[in-house]
C-alpha positions as CSV (number, residue, x, y, z in Angstrom):
1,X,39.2,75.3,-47.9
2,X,35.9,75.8,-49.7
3,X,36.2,73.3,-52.0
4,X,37.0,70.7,-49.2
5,X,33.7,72.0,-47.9
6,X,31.7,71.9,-50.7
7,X,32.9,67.9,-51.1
8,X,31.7,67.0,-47.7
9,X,28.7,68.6,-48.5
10,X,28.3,66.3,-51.4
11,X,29.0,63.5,-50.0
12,X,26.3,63.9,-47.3
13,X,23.6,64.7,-49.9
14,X,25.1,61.2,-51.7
15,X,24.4,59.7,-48.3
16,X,20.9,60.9,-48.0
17,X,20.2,59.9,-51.4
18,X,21.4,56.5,-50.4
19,X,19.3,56.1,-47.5
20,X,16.0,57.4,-49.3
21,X,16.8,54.7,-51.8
22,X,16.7,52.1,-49.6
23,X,13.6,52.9,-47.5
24,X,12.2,53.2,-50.5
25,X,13.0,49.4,-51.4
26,X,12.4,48.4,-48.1
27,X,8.8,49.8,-48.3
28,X,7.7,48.5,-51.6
29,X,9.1,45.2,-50.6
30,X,6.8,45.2,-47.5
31,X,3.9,46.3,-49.8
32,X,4.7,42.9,-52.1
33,X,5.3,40.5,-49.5
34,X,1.5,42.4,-47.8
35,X,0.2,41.7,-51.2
36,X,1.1,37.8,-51.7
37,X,0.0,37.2,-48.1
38,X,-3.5,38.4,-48.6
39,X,-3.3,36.3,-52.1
40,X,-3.2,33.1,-50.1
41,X,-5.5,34.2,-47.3
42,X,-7.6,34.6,-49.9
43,X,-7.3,31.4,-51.8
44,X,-7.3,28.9,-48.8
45,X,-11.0,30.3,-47.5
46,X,-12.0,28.1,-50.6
47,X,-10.1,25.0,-49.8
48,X,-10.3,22.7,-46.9
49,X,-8.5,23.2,-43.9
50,X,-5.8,21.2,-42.5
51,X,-5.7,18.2,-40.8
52,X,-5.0,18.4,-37.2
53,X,-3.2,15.9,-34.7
54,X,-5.2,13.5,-38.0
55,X,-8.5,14.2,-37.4
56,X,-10.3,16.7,-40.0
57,X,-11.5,20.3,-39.3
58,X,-14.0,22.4,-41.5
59,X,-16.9,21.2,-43.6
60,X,-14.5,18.8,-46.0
61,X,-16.6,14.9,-45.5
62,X,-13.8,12.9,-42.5
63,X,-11.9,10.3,-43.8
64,X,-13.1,7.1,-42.2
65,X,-11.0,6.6,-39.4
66,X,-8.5,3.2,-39.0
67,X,-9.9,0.3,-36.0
68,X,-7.5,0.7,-33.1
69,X,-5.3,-2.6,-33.5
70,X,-4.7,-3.9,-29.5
71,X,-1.2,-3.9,-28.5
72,X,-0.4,-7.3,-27.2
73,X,1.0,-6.4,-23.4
74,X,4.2,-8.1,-22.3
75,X,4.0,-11.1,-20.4
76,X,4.4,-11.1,-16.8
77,X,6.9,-13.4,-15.6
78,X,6.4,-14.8,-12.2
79,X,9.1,-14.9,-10.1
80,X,9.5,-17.4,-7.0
81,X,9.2,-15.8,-3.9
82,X,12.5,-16.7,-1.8
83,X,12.2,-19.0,1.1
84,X,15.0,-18.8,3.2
85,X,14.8,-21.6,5.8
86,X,14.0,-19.2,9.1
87,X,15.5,-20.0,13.1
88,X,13.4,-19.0,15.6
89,X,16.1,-16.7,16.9
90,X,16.3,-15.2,13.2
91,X,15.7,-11.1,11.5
92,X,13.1,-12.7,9.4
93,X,10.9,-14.1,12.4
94,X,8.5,-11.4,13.6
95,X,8.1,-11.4,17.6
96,X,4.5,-11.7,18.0
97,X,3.3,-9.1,20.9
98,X,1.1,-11.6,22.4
99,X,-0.2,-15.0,22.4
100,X,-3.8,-15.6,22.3
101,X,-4.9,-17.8,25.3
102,X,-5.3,-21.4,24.3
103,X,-8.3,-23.2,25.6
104,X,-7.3,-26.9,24.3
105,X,-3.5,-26.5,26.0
106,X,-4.1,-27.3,29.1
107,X,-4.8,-30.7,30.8
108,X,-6.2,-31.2,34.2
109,X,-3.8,-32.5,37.1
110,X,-4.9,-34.9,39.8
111,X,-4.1,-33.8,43.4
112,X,-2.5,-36.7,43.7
113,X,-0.1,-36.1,40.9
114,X,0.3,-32.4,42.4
115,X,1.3,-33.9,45.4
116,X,3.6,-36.6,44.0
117,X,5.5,-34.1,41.6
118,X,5.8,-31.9,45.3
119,X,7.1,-35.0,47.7
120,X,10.2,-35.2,44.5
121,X,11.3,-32.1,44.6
122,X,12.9,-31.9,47.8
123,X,16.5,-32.2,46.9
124,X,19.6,-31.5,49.4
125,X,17.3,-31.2,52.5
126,X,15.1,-28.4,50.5
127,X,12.5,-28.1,48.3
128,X,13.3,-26.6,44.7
129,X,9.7,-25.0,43.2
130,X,11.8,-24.9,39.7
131,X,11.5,-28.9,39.8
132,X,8.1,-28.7,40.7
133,X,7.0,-25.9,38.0
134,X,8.8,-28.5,35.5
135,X,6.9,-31.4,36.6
136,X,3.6,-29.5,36.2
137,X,4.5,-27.9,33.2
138,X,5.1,-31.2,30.9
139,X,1.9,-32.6,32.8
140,X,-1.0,-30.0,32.0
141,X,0.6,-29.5,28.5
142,X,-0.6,-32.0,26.0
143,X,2.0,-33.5,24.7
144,X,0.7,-32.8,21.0
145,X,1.0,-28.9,22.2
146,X,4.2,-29.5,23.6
147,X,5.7,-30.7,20.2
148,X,4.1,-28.0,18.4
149,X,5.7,-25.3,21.2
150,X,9.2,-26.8,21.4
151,X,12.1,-24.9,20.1
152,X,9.4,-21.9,19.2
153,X,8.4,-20.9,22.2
154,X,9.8,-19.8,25.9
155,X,8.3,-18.2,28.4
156,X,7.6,-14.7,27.7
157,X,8.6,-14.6,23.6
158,X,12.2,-13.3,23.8
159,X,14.8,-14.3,21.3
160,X,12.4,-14.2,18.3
161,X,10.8,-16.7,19.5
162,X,6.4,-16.9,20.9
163,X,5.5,-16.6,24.0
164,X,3.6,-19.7,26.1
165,X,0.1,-18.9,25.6
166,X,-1.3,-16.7,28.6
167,X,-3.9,-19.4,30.4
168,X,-0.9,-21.4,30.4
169,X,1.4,-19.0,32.5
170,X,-1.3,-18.4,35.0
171,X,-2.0,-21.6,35.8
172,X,1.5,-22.8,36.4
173,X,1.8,-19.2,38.5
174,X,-1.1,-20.3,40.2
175,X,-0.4,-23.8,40.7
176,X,3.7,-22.9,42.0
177,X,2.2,-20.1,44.5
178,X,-0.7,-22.7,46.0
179,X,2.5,-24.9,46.9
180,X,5.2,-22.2,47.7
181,X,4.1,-19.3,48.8
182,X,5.9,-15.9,48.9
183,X,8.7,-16.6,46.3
184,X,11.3,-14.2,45.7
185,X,12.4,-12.8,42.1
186,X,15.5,-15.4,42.2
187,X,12.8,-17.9,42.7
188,X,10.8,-17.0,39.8
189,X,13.7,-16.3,37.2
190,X,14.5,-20.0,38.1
191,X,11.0,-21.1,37.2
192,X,11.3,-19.6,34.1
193,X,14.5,-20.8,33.5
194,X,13.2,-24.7,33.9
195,X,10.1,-23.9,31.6
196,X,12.3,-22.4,28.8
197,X,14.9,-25.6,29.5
198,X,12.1,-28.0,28.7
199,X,11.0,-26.0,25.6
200,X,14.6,-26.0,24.3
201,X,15.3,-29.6,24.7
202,X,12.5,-31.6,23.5
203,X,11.2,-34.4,26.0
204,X,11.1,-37.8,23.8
205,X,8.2,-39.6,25.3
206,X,4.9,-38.2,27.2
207,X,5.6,-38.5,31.0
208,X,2.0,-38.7,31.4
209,X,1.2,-41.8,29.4
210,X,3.2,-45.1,31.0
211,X,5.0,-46.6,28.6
212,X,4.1,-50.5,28.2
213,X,6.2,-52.6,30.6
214,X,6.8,-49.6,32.9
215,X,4.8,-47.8,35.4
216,X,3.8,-43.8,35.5
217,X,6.4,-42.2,37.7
């Protein structure tokens, strides 16, 4: 029993022995590696410093530095802008939000012609104002307008399409109410209806110029 003692006694003094051994290596390795760092430190404070990101730091003279050389940029293609042929009634046409009044798009009307364009639209033993409005319309609108507004244009710019221009509107209003007072909605929607039907079907011929051979109805 004592000499199983004494053995583990040994062994523990082996193990401490060990351990002192090795902090002992441990410490003059430190003191080595200490000692060959402060070697370098020492040696580079009489050399020149690094360069960095290539330009030179400290007093060594700066290598003369190489002329930037332009990179050529890539050429720019130019691509054709699509042009889709575009319908009035088409995504692609904008609806304007007004229609700026047009001073040169209206033509003066003789009484007489008022009054002749009034006498034909009495049809079935009563007068329709939608014939009349129609009349009136083709004769205070240029006929050069009228070719540029046909197929375009209608009444109050639905469909895609621009409205009649607003000097335009008010005098046919005006001129319709002078000669039939007190219409009723139906009336007007009518109107409307006879304006749009002369700007969706173009007219051939100006029914304000006589044609040679024939006279001005």
């Amino acid at each position: 029993m004592r000499f199983t003692q004494q053995t583990a006694e040994s062994e523990q003094a082996a193990m401490t022995l060990a351990q002192q051994t090795a902090e002992s290596e441990r410490a003059a390795l430190r003191l080595e590696l200490q000692q060959y760092l402060d070697t370098q430190l020492d040696t580079s404070a009489y050399q020149p410093r690094r360069r960095l990101f290539g330009f030179h730091v400290g007093d060594a003279d700066p290598q003369p530095l190489q002329p930037d050389v332009p990179i050529p940029a890539a050429p720019i293609l130019a691509v054709p802008a699509a042009n889709p042929a575009v319908t009035p009634g088409s995504a692609a046409t904008p609806r304007p939000s007004a229609t700026p009044d047009a001073p040169n798009a209206i033509r003066a009307v003789s009484s007489d012609r008022e009054d002749m364009f009034f006498e034909d639209c009495y049809q079935k033993g009563q007068r329709r104002p939608e014939k009349f409005a129609g009349d009136m319309f083709m004769a205070m609108l240029p006929f050069e307008t009228y070719e540029n507004m046909v197929k375009i244009t209608n009444w109050s710019g639905s469909k895609g399409k621009m409205p009649l221009p607003l000097n335009v509107r008010q005098t046919l209003k005006s001129s319709v109410s002078r000669r039939f007072p007190g219409l009723t909605t139906d009336q007007w929607h009518k109107i409307r209806n006879r304006v749009n039907e002369r700007l969706r079907s173009q007219r051939k011929t100006d029914p304000e110029t006589p044609r040679p051979g024939f006279r001005r109805r």
